[in-house]
DSSP file (Angstrom, degrees, kcal/mol; ACC not computed):
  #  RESIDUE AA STRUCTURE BP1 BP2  ACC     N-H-->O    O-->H-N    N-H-->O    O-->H-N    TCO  KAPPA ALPHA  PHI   PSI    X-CA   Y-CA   Z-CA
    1    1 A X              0   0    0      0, 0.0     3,-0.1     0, 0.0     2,-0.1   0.000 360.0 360.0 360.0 136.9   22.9    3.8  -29.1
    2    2 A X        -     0   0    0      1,-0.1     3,-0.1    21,-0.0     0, 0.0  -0.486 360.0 -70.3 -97.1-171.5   20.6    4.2  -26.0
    3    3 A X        -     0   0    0      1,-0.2     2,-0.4    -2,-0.1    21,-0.2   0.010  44.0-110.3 -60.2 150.5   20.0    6.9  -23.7
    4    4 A X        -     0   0    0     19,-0.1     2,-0.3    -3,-0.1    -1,-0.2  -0.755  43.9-127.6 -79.9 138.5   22.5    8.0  -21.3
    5    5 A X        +     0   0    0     -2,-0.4     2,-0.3    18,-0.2    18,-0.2  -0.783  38.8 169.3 -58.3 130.7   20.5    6.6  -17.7
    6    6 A X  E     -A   22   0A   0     16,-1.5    16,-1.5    -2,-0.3     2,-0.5  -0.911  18.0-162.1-106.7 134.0   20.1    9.5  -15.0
    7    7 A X  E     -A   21   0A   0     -2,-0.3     2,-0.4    14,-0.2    14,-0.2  -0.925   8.6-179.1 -87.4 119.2   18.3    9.8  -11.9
    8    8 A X        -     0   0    0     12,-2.2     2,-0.9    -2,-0.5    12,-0.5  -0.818  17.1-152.5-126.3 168.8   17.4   12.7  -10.0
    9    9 A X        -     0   0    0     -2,-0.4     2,-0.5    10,-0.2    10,-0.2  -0.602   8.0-166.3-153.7 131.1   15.8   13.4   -7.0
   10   10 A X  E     -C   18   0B   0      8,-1.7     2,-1.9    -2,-0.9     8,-1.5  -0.590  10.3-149.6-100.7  90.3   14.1   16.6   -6.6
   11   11 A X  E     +C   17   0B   0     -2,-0.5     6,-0.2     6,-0.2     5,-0.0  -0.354  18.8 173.2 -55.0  73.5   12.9   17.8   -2.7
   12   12 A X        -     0   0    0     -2,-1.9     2,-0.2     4,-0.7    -1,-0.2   0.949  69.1 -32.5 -56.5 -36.6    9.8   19.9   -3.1
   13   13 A X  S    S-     0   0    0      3,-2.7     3,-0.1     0, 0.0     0, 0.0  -0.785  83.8 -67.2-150.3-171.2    9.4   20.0    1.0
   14   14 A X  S    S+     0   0    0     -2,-0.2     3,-0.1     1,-0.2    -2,-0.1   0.427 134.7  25.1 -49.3  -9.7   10.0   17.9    3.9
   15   15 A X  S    S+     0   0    0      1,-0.2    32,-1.7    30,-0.1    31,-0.9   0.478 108.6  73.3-130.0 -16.6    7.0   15.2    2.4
   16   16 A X  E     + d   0  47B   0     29,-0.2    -3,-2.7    30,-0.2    -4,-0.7  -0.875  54.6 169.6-134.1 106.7    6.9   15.8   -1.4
   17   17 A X  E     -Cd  11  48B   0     30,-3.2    32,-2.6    -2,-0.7     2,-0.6  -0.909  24.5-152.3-129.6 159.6    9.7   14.5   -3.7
   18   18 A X  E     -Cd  10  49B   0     -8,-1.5    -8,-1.7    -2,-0.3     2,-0.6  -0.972  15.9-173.2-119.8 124.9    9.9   14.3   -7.7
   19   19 A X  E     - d   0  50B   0     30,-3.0    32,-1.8    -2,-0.6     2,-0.4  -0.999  16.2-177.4-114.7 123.5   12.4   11.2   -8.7
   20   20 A X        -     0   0    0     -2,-0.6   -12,-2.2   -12,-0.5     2,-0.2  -0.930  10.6-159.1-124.0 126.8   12.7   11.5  -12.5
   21   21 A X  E     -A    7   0A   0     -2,-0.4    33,-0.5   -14,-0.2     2,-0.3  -0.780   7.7-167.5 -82.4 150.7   14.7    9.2  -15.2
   22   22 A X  E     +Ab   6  54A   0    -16,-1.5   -16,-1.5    -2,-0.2    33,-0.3  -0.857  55.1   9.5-119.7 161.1   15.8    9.5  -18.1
   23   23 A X  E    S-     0   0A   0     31,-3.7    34,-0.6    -2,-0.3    33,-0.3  -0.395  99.5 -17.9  90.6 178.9   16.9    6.9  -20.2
   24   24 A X  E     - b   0  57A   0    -21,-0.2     2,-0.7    31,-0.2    34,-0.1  -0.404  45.2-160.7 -45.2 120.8   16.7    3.2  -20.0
   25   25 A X  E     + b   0  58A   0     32,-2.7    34,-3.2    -2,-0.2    37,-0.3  -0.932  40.2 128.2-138.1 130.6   16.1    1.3  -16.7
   26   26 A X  S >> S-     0   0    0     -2,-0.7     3,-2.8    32,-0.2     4,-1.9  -0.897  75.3 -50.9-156.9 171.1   17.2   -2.1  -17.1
   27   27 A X  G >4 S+     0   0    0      1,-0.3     3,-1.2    -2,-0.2     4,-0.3   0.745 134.0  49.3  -7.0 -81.2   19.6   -4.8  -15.1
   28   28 A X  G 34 S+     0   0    0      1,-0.2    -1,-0.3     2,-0.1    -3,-0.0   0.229 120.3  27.9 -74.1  19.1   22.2   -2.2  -15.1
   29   29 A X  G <4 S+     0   0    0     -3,-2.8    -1,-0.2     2,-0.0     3,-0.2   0.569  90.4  85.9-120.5 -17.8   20.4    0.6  -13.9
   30   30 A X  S <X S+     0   0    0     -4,-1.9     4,-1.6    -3,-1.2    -2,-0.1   0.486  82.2  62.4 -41.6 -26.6   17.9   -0.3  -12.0
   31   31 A X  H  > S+     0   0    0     -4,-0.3     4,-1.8    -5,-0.2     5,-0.3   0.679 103.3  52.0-103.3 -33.1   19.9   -0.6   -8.7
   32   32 A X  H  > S+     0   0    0     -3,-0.2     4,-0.7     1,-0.2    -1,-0.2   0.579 112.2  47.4-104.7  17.6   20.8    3.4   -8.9
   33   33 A X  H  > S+     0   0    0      2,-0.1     4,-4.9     3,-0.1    -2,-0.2   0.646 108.3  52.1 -97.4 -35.6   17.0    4.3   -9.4
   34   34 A X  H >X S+     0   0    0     -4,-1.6     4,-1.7     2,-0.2     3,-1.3   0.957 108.5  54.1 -57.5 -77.1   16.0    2.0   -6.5
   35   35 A X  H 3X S+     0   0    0     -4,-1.8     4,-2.9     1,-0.3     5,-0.3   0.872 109.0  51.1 -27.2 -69.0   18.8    4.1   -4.4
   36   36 A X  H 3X S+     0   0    0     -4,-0.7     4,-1.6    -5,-0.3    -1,-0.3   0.909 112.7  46.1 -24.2 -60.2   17.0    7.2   -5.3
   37   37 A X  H << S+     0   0    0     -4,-4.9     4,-0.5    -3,-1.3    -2,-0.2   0.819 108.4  45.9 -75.5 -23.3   14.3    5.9   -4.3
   38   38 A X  H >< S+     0   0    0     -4,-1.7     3,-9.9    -5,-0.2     5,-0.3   0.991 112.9  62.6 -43.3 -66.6   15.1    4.3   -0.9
   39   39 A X  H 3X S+     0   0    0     -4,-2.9     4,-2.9     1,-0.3    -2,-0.2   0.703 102.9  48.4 -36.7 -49.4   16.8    7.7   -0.4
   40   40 A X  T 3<>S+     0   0    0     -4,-1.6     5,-1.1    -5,-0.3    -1,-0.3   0.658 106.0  48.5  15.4 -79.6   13.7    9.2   -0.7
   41   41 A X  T X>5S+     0   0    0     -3,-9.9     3,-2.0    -4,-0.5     4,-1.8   0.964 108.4  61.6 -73.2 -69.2   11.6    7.3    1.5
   42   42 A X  T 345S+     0   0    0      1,-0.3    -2,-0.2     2,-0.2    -1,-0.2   0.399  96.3  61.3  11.9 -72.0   14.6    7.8    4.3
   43   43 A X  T 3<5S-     0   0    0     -4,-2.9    -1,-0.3    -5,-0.3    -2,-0.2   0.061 129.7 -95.4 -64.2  20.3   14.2   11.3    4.2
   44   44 A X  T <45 +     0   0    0     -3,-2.0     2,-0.5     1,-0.3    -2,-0.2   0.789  61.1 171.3  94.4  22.4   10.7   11.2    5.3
   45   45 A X     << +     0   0    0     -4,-1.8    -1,-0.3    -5,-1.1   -29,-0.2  -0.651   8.6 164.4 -77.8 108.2    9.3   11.3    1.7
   46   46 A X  S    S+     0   0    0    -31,-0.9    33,-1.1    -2,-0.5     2,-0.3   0.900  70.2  57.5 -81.9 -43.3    5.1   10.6    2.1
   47   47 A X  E    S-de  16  79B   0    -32,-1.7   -30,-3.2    31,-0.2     2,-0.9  -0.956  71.2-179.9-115.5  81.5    4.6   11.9   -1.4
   48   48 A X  E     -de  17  80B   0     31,-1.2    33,-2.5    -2,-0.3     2,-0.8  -0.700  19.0-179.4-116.0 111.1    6.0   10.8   -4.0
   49   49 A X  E     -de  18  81B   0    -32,-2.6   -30,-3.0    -2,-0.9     2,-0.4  -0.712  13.7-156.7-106.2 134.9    6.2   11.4   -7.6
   50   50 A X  E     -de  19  82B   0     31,-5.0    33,-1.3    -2,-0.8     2,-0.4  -0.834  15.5-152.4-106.8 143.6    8.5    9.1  -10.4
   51   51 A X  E     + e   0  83B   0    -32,-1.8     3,-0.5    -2,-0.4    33,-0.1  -0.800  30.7 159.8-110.9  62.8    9.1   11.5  -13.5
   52   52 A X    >   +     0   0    0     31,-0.8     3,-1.1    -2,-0.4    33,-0.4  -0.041  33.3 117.7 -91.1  38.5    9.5    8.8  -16.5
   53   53 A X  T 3  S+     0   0    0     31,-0.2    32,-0.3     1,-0.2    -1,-0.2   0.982  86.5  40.5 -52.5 -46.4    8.7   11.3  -19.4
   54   54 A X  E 3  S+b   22   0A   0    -33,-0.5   -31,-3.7    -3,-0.5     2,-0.5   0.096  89.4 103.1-118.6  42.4   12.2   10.5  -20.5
   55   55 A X  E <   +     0   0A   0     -3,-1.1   -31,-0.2   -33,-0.3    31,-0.2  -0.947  39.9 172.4 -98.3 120.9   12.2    7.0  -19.8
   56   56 A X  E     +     0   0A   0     -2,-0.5     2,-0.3   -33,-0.3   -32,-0.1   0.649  66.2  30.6 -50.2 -52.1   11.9    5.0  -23.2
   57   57 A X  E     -b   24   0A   0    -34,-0.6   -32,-2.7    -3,-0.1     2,-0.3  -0.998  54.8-178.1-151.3 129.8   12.4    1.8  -22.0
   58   58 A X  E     -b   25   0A   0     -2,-0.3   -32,-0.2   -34,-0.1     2,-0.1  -0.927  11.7-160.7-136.4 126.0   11.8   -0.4  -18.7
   59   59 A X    >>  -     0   0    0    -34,-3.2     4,-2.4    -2,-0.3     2,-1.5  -0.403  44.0 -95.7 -85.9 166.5   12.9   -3.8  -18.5
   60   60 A X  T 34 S+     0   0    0      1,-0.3    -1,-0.2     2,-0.2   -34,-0.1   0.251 124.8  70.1 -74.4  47.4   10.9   -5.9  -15.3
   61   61 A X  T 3> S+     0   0    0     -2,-1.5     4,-0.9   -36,-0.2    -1,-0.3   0.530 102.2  45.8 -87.5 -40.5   14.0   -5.1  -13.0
   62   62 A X  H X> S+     0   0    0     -3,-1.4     4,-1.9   -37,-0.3     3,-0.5   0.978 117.6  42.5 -63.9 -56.5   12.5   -1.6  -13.3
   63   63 A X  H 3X S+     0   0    0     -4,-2.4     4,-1.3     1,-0.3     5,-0.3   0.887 112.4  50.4 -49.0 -33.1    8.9   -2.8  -12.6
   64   64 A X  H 34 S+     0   0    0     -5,-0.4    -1,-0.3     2,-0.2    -2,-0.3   0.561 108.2  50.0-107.1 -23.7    9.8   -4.7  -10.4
   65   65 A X  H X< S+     0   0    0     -4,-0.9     3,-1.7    -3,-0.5     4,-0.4   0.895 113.6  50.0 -74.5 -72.6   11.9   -1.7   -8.7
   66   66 A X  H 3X S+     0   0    0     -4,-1.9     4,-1.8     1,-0.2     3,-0.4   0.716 105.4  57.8 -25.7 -29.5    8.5    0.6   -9.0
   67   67 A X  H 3X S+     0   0    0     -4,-1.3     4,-1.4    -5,-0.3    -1,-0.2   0.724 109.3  49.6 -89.3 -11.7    6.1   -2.3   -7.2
   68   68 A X  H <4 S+     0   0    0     -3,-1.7    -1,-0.3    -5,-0.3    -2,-0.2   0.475 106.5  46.7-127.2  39.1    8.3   -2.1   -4.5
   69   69 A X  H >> S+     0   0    0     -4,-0.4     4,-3.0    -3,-0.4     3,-2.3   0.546 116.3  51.6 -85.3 -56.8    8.5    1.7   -3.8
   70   70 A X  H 3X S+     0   0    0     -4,-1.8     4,-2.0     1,-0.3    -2,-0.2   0.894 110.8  41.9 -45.7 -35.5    4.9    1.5   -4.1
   71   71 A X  H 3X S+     0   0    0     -4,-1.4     4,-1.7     2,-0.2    -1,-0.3   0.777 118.5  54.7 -83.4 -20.3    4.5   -1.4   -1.5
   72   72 A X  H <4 S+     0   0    0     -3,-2.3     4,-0.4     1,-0.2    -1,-0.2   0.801 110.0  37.0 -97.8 -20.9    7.1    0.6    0.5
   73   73 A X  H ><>S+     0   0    0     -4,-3.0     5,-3.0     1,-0.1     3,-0.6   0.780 119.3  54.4 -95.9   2.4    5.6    4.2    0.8
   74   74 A X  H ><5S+     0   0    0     -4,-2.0     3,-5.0    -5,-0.4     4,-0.2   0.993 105.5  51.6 -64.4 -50.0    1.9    2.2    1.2
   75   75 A X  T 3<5S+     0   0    0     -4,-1.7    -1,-0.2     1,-0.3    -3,-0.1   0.636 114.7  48.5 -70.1 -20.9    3.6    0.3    4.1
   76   76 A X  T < 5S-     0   0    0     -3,-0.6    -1,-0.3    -4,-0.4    -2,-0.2   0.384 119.8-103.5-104.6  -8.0    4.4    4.1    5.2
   77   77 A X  T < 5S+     0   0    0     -3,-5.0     2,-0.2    -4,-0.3    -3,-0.2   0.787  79.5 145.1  92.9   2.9    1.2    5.7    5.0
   78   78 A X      < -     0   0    0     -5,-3.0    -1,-0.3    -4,-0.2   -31,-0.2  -0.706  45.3-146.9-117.1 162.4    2.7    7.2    1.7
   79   79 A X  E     -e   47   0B   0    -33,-1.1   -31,-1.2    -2,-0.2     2,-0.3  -0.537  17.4-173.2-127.4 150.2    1.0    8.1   -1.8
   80   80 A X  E     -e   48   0B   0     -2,-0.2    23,-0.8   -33,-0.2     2,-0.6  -0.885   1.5-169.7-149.8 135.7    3.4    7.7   -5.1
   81   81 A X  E     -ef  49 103B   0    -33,-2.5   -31,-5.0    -2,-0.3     2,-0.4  -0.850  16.0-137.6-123.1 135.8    2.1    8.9   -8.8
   82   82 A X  E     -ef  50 104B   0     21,-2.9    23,-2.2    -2,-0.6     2,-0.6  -0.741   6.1-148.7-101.4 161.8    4.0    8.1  -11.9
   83   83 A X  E     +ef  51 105B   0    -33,-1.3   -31,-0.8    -2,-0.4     2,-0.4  -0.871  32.4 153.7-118.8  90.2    4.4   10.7  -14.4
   84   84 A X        +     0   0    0     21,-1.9   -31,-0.2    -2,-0.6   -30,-0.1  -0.991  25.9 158.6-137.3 150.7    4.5    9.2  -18.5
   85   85 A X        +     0   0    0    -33,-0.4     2,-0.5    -2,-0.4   -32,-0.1   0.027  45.8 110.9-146.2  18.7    3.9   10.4  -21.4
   86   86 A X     >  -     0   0    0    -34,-0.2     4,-4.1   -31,-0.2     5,-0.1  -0.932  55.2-149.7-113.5 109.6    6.0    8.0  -23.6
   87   87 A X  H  > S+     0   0    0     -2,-0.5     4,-1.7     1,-0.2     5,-0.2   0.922  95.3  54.7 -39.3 -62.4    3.7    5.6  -25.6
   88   88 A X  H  > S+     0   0    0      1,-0.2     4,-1.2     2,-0.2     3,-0.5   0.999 109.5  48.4 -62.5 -46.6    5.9    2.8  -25.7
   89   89 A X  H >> S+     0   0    0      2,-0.2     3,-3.0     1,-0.2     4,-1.7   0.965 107.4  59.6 -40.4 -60.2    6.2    2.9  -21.7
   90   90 A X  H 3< S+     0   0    0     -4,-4.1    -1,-0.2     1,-0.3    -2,-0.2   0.808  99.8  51.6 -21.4 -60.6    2.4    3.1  -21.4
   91   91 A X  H 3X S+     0   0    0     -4,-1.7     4,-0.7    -3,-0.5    -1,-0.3   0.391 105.3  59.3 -79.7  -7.2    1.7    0.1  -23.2
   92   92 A X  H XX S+     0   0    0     -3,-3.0     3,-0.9    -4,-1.2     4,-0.7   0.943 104.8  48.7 -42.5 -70.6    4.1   -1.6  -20.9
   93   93 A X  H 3< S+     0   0    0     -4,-1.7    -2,-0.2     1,-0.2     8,-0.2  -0.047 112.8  48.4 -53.7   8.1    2.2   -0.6  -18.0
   94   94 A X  H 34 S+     0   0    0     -5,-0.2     3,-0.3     4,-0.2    -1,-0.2   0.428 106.9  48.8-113.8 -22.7   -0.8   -1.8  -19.5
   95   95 A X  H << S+     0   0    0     -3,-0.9    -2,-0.2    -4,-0.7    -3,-0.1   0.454 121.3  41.4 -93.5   1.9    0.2   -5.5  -20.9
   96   96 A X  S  < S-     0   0    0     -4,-0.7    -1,-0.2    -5,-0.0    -3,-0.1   0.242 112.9-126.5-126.7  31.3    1.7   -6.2  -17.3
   97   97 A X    >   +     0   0    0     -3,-0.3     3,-0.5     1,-0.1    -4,-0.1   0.324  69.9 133.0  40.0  40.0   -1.0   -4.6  -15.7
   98   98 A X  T 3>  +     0   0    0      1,-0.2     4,-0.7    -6,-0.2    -4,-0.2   0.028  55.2  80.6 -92.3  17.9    0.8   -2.3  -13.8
   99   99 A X  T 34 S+     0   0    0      2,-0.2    -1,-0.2     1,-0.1     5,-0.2   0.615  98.4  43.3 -80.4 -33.7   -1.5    0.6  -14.9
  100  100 A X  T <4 S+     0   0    0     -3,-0.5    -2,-0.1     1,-0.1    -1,-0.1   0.203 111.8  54.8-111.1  61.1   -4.0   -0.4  -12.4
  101  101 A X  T  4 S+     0   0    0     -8,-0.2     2,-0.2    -3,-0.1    -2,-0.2   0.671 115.7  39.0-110.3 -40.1   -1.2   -1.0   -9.8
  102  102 A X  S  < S-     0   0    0     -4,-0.7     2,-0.6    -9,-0.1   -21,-0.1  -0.602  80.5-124.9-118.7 144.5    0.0    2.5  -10.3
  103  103 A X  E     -f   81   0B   0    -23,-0.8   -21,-2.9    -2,-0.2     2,-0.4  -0.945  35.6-167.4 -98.1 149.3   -1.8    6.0  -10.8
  104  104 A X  E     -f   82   0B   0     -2,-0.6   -21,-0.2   -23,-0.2     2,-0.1  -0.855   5.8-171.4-128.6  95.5   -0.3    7.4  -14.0
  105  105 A X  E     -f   83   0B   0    -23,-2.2   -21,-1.9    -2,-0.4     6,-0.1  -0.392  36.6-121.1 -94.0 178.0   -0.7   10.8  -14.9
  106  106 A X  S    S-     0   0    0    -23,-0.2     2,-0.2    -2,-0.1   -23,-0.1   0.294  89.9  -8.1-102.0   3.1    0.1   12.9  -18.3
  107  107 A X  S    S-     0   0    0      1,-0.2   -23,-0.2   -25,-0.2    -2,-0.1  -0.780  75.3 -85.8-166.9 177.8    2.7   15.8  -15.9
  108  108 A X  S >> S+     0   0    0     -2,-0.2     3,-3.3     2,-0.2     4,-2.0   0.946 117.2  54.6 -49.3 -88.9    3.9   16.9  -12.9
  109  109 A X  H 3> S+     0   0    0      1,-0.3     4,-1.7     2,-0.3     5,-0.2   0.794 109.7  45.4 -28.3 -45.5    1.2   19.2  -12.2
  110  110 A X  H 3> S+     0   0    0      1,-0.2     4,-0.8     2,-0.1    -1,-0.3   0.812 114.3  51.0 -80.6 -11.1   -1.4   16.7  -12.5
  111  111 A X  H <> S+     0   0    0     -3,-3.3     4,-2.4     2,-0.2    -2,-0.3   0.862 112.2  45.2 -88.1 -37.6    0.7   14.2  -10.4
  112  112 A X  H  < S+     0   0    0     -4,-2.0    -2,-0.1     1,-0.2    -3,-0.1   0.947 108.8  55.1 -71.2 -43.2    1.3   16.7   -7.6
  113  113 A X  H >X S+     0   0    0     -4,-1.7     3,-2.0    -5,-0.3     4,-0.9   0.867 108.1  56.4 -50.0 -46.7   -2.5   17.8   -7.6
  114  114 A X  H >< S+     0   0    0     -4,-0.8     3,-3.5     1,-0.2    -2,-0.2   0.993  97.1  58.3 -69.6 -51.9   -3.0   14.0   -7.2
  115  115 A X  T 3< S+     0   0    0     -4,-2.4    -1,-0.2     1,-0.3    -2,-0.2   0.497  97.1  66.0 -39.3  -8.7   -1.0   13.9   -4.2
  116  116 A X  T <4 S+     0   0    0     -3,-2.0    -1,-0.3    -5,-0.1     2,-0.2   0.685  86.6  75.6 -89.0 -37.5   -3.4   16.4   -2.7
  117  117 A X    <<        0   0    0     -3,-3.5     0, 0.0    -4,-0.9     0, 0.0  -0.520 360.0 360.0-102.0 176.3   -6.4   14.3   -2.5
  118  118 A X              0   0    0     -2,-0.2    -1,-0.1   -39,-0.0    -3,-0.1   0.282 360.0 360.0 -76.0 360.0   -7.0   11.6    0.0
């Protein structure tokens, strides 16, 4: 049975937001992580961190939702750090060679710290 899907998304300040899933992001799910993330940007989001520790599984409707938050906060002047620590994901991001598309750090801490430098 897979994971139940959820998004949330977390306002640290007026610039600095945490979107995390859990679960699967695939066809049918894709569409309400993309909203998050629009939502995001909307609200003036520069800084952006995606929280997939408890994503498992991303089919390329999900990559292909991630390259274009990235292309949308670059377009904005805005920074975005993924957060995984799930092996199998990893190795996604490394045979479609979206690891050097993306920075990918091992937490939150270290992803927010990234967000700091220039």
């Amino acid at each position: 049975m897979p994971a139940r899907f959820e998004v949330t998304d977390e306002a640290l300040d007026a610039k600095r937001h945490i979107v995390a899933v859990s679960g699967e992001v695939d066809l049918y799910t894709a569409a309400d992580l993309r909203a998050a993330l629009s939502h995001a940007v909307e609200e003036g989001c520069t800084s952006l961190v995606i929280d997939l520790t408890n994503t498992h599984f991303m089919d390329s409707t999900g990559l292909s939702t991630l390259v274009s938050a990235q292309k949308r906060m670059r377009s904005r002047g805005g920074k975005l750090v993924i957060v995984n620590v799930d092996p199998s994901l990893a190795y996604t991001f490394q045979i479609t060679g979206l690891d050097l598309v993306f920075k990918v750090v091992g937490d939150r801490l270290e992803a927010l710290a990234e967000l700091e430098t220039v």
